[in-house]
N, C-alpha and C positions, 0 to 999 in steps of 0.2 A: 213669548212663545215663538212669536213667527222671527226674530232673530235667532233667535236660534237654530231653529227650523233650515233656515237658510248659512247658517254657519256650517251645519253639516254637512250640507250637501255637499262644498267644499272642501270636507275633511275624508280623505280616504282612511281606513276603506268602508267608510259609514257610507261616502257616494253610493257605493255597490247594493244596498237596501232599498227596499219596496218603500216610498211614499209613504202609504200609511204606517208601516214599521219604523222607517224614521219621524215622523210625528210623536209616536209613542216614544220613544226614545229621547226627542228633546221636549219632551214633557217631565221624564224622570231625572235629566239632568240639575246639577246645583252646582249652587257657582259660589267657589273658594278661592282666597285672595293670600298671595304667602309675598310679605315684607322683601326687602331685597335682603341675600346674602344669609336667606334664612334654607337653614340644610333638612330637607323635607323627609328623604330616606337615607337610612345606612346601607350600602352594600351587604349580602345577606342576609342581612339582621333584622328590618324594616318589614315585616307584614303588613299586605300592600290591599287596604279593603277596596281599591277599584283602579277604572286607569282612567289618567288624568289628560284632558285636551287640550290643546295650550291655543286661547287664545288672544292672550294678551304678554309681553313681556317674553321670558325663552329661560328653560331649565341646562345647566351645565350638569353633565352626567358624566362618571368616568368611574374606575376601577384604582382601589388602593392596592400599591403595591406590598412586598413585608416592610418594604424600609417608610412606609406609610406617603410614598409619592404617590402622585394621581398620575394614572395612567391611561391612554384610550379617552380623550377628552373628546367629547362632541356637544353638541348644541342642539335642542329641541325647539323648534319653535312657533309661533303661530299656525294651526293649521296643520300639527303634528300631533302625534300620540306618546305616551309614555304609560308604562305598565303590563302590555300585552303578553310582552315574551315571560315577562315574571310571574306574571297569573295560569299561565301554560302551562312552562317548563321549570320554573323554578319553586315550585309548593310556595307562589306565592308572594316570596321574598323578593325585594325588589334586589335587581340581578347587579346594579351599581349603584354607588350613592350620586342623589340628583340633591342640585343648591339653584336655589332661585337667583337671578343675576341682577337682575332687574325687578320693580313690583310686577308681580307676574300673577295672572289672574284664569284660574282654568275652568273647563264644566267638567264635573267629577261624575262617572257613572260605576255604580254600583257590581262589583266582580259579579252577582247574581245575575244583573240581565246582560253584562257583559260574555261570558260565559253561557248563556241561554242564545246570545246570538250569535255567538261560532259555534253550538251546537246545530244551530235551523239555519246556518247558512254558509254556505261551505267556501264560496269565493271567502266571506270575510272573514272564518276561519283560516283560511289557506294565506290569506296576509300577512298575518303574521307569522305562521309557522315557517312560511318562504322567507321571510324579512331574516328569519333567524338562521336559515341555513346559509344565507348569503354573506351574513358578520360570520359564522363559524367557517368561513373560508379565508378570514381575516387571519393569518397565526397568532399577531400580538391578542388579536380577540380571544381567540378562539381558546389560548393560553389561560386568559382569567376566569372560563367558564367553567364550572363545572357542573354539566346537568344533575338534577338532584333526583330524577325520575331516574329508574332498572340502576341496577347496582345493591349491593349491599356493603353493609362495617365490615365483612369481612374478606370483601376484594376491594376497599378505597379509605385509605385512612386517612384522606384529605380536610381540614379543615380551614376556615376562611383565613386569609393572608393574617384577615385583622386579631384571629387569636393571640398571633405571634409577635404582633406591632401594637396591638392595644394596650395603652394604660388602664387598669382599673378606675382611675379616678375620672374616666368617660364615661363609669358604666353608670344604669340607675341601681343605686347602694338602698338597701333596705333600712329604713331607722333601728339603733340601736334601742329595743325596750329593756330597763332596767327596772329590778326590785329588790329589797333586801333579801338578806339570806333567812329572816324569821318569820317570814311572810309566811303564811298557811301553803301546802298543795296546793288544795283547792280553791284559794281565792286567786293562786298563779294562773291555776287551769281556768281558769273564768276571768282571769283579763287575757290572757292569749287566745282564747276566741269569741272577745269581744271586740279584740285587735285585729281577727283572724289571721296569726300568723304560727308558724311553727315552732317559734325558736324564743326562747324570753333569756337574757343573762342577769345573771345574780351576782350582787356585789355584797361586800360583808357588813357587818353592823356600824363599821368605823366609820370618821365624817370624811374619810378621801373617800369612800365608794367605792374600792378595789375589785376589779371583776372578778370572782374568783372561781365562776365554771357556769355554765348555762343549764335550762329545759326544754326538750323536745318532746313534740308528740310521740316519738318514739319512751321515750326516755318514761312519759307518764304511763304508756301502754305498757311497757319491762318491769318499771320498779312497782308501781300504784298498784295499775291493775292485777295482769298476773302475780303479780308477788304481794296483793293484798294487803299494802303499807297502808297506815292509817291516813287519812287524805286532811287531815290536821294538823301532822307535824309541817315544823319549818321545813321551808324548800331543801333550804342547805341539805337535808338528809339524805336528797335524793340526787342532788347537784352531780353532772359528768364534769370530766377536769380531764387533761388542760385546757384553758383558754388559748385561742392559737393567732397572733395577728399579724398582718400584713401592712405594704408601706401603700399608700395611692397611689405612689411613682410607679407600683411594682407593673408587669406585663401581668396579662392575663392566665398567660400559659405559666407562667413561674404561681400564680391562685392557684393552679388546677393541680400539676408537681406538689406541691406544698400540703394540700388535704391529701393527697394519695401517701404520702410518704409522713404524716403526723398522724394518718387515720381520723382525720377532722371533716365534717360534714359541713361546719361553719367557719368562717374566718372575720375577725374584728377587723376594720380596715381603719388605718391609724392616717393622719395628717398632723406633722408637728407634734408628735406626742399627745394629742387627740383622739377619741373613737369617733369618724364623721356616718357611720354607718356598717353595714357586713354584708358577706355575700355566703350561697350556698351553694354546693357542690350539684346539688342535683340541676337549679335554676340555669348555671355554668355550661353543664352539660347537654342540657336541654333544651338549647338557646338554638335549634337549628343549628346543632355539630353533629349531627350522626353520624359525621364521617369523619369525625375527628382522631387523632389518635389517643385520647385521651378517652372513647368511649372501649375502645379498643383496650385500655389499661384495666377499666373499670369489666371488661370480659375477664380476662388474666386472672382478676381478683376471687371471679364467680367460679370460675375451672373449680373442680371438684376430686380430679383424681390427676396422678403423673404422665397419664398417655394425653390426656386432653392440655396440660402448660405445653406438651413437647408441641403440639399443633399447633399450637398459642405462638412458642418461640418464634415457630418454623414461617409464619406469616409476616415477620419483624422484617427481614429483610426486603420485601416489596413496598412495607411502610417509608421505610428509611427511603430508597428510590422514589418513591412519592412526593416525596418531603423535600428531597434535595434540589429533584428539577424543580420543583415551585417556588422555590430559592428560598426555602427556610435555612436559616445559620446551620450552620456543622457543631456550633456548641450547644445550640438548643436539639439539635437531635440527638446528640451525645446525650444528653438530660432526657432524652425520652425512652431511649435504649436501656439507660440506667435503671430508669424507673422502673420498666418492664421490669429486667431481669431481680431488682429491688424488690419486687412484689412478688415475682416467684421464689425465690427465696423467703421471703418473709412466709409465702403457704406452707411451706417445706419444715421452715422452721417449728411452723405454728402446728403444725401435723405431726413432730416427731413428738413434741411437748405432750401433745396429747396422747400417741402410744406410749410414750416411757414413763409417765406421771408428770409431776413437779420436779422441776432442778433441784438440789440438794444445796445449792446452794445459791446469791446473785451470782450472773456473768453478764459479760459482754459477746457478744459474736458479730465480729469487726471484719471488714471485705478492705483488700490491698489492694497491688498494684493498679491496674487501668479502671479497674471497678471501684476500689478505694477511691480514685483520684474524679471518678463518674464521665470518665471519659472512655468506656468501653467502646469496641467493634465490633461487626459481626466474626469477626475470628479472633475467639474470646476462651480461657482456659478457664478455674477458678480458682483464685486466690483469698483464703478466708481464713482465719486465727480466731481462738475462743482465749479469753484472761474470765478466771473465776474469783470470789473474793477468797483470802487464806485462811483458812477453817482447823480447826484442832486437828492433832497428829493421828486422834483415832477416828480421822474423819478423812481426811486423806486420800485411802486408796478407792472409799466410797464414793467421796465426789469424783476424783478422774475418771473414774470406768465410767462413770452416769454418763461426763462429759467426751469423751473419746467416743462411746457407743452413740451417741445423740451427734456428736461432727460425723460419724462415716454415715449415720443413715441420711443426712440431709444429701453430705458429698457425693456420695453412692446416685441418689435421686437426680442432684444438680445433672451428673454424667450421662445418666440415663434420659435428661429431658435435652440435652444440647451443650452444657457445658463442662466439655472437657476435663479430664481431671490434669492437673499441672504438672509438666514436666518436672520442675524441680524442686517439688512435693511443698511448695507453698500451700498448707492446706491445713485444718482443724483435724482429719483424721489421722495425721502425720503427730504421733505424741508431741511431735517438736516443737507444734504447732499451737499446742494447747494447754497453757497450764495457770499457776496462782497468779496475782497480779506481785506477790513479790519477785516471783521467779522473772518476770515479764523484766521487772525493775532491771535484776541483775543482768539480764543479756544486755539490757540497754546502755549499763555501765560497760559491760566488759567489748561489746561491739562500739562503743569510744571511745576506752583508753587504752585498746589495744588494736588498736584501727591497720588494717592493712588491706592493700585491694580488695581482695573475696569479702571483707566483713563490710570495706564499702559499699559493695554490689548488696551485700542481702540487708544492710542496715536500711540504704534506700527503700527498699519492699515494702521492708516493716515501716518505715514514715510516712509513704502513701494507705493509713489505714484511716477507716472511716465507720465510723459508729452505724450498727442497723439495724440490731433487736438487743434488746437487753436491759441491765441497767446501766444509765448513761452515767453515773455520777464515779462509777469505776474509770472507764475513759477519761474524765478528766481529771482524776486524781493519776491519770496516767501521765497525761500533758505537764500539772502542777509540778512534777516529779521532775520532767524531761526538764522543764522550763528553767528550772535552777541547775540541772545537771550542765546545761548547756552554756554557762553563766562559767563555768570552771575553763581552764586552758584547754581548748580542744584544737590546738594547731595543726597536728599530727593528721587528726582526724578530717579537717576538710580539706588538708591536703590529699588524702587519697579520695574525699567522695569529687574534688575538683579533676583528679585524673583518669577516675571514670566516664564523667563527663565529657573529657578529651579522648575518650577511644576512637569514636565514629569521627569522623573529619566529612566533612558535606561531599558532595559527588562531583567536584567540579572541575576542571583542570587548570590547567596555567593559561590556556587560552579558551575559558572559560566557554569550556563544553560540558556536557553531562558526562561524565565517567561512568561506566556501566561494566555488568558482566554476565557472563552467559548464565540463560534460563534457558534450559531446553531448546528450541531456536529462536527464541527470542533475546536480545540485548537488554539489562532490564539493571533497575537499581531499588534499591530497598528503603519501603516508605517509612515504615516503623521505625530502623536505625534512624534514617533521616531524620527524624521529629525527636524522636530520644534526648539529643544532647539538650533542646530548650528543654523538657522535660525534666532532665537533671541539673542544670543550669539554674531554674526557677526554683528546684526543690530546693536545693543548695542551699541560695539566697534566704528562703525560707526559714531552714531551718538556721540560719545564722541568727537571725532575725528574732528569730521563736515565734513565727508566726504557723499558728496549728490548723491552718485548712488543709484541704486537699488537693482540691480541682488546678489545673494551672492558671486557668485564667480568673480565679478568685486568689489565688498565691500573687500573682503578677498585679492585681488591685490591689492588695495590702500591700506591698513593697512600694508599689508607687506610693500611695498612701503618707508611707511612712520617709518617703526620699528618696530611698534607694533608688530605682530607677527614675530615668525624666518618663514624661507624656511620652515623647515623641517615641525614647525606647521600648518604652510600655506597649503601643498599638505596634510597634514595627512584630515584635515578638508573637503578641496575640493574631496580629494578621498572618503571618507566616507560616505559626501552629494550627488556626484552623483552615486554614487556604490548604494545606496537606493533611488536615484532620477531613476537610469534603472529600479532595480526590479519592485519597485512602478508601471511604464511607462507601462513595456512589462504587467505584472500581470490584469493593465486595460484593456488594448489593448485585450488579449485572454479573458477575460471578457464578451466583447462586442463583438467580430469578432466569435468565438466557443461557448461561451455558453448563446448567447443574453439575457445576462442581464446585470441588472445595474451594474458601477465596483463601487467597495469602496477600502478604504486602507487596509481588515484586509489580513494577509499573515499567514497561517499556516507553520512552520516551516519545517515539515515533508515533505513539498513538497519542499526542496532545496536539491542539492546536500550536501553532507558529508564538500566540501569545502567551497560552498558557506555559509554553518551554522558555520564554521570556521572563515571565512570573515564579517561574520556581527556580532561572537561575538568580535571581536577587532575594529568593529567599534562601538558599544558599549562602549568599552574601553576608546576610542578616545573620547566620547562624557561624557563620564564622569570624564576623565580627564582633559576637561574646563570649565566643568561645577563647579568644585573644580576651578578653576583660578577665574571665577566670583566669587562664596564667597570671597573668602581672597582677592578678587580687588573690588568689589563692596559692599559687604553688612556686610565685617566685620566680619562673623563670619564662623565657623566649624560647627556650630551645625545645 
């Protein structure tokens, strides 16, 4: 007791207490002892039940960057405190993660009288709230912080670095429980809350154990109860489907994408063809992200009428500016933009469905160019085609009106909430837009074997299409189709989609300047073209290939994949695409959030840094040294 007693008096700002109040205080203390090298809290994550005083050994604390570097490295030691500013200001969460370096041996006081004594004493309150305005005058500090008190989701859609740099396979994974599929309801429901958990998967009667859908407390509460199914039958009757699984390697924020856009509340988490556990959507979200934009997706979903998504949109672009200066990737916000705009659409869809009845038929309703490709911006039109299946003659004129009336009332809505209806009538409401999936067939042949510029430009459109509601097994009886189509002489044809791709020629000159031209008074050059030729370059290759993604930088992994390009040309392409996929991004973003206007693509040059006009002449470079690969691979010539 009296060591202690006497340790504190030494530890500011415990000195600053009454005698007898520090007595009582090293009375309450206990003394915990953490190994070397052992990682005590997570940065955000780590609910912190007190603050720890280090008197033996020294805590290394610092701040993960997204690319998962440590940044802001400092040392705590003997004679210091650790916790304060967390327990404050941070709801708790300890604000870095701290690693023992040494055996390192602290007296732990409990956040309750921790807490009780910067209430009853104001110096030693004032310690630490001063301690903290002094690092927030640090900028690299000041950078990692982000207070978690005043604010709401709907002015900060900031989530921890580590969302976007996490692997799943760090997280705690809930165990997989399994039961056959003839197992009773109710003996399910009586090992899931003896288990106390939510979630139970069911496999089939076979001896591999095949997962073939799970049980939720939802799922008992829908089908059992309300709907008074006899609580006897095998689970299977009541089984939701599909099962949806993910890799361990995957990032956290591709878990979160992945339930919003599969409608899954659970995910099986696979290692080596393995199930080593699952995770849930709500636990995900609830993990201390309130500020995530992933809670922000989960608003989107809840909006309930057309004025309220437009509000929804309208907040997208301050997200994105968020996102970029915290140096989250440009491809991962591209995937969060998507997602947005994927959700509102998917309401739209789900809402016409239910004014106009049942479809008359399956279809797909398939998103194109930059949205297809899920690499939208904020100046964004929409591109969208419906394929139905081919129905008898006397059914015919009944399915198209269903389908024609159901594309303009979504498109009509899209317009009305922020997206644009398309210039060049790329759209489901456009009958051109919308028909059988044999009709679909036939454009496909006759815009390849009768291939000329115009049919290369709008063939491209149609290859960036990407499945969003519907039945999917049309889409790939699309693919199947394409796949051998393309397997035939198509010389012709990627000679002229190679000469599209050679329109735009990079901005550069012979003494490699930025080439530009007049915007209003500004000198400026166009971002959008600029990026286009990788764009159609990659689609290209792709579809040489017959590889049927969409995204660029999932086209440009399969090729490599496959040989076609090296590593080195792989990442030169990917870095060049989203290095002008950010500027583009942020450039809109402060468009619409600082100077409320419309964004477009043009970029005057003179607004970059000295490096960054260094950076984007060598992506330049990059883009013109494939552009040279298509000639003398596609079209034969130099000149």
């Amino acid at each position: 007791m009296s060591d202690k007693l006497d340790f504190l008096r030494t530890v500011a700002p415990f000195d600053l207490l009454p005698d007898d109040v520090l007595a009582e205080v090293a009375e309450g203390l206990q003394e915990v002892r953490h190994p070397r090298e052992t990682t005590i809290y997570l940065q955000d994550e780590t609910k912190l039940r007190g603050l720890d005083i280090i008197v033996q050994g020294e805590y290394e604390t610092f701040f993960y960057d997204s690319q998962q570097h440590r940044r802001v490295v400092e040392y705590t030691r003997r004679g210091e405190c650790y916790g304060g500013i967390s327990l404050l200001l941070n709801k708790k969460r300890s604000l870095r993660t701290v690693v023992a370096k040494r055996d390192t041996r602290v007296y732990f006081l409990h956040r309750r009288e921790f807490l009780a004594l910067c209430q009853g004493y104001e110096s030693f309150f004032h310690f630490f709230t001063a301690r903290y305005g002094r690092r927030m005058l640090d900028e690299e500090y000041a950078n990692f912080v982000r207070p978690a008190t005043g604010g709401s989701s709907s002015s900060s859609y900031l989530a921890s670095d580590q969302l976007f740099s996490r692997r799943i396979e760090t997280l705690e994974l809930r165990p997989v429980l399994l039961c056959a599929a003839y197992v009773p309801i109710c003996e399910v429901a009586q090992r899931m809350a003896a288990a106390r958990t939510s979630c139970y998967f069911i496999t089939n009667a076979d001896v591999d154990g095949h997962v073939i859908g799970y049980v939720t407390d939802i799922t008992l509460r829908d089908k059992v109860v309300a709907g008074l199914a006899d609580a006897r039958l095998p689970v299977e009757t009541i089984v939701d489907a599909p099962v949806v699984s993910i890799s361990s390697r995957a990032f956290v924020y591709e878990a979160i994408l992945l339930m919003f856009r599969t409608k899954t509340r659970y995910l099986l988490v696979e290692t080596d063809g393995e199930y080593v556990g699952f995770i849930s959507r709500n636990k995900l979200l609830t993990d201390d992200q309130a500020q995530s934009p992933f809670i922000f997706i989960q608003s989107v979903k809840q909006a309930q009428a057309v004025p309220e998504l437009r509000r929804r949109w309208e907040q997208v672009p301050e997200m994105v500016y968020q996102l970029l200066n915290r140096g989250v990737k440009p491809e991962i916000v591209n995937q969060v933009i998507t997602t947005v705009s994927d959700t509102i659409a998917l309401k739209l869809i789900e809402g016409a469905i239910a004014e106009l009845g049942p479809p008359p038929a399956r279809f797909v309703y398939m998103v194109l160019g930059s949205e297809g490709r899920k690499e939208q911006t904020l100046l964004t039109d929409q591109d969208n085609a419906i394929i139905y299946e081919d129905k008898a003659n006397e059914q015919r004129e009944l399915v198209r009106d269903y389908f024609l009336k159901f594309a303009g009332m979504v498109s009509d809505q899209l317009n009305e909430i922020g997206f644009s209806y398309c210039d060049g009538g790329f759209m489901a409401k456009n009958p051109k837009w919308t028909h059988s999936l044999s009709h679909w067939k036939r454009n496909y042949v006759e815009w390849m074997s009768d291939a000329n510029p115009e049919t290369g430009m709008q063939f491209a459109a149609s290859f960036d299409c990407r499945y969003l509601y519907g039945d999917a097994t049309i889409m790939d009886e699309l693919h199947e189709f394409l796949a051998l189509e393309l397997q035939k002489p198509t010389d012709r044809f990627f000679h002229y989609l190679a000469v599209n791709a050679l329109q735009y020629e990079p901005p550069l000159t012979f003494f490699r300047n930025i080439r530009t031209f007049a915007h209003g008074d500004q000198q400026v050059f166009n971002l959008k073209k600029t990026m286009s030729p990788i764009v159609d370059l990659v689609r290209m290759y792709a579809l040489k290939h017959r590889i049927f993604a969409t995204n660029t930088g999932e086209r440009l992994d399969a090729l490599r994949a496959q040989g076609v390009f090296t590593e080195r040309e792989t990442q030169e392409l990917l870095q060049a695409y989203y290095y002008l996929m950010g500027v583009r991004l942020k450039k809109q973003a402060a468009q619409i959030i600082r100077d409320h206007t419309v964004p477009d693509n043009y970029l005057d040059p003179k607004s970059l840094t000295k490096v960054e006009q260094v950076t984007l002449k060598e992506i330049f470079k990059v883009i013109a040294d494939f552009q040279l690969k298509i000639k003398v691979g596609f079209t034969k010539s130099l000149g």
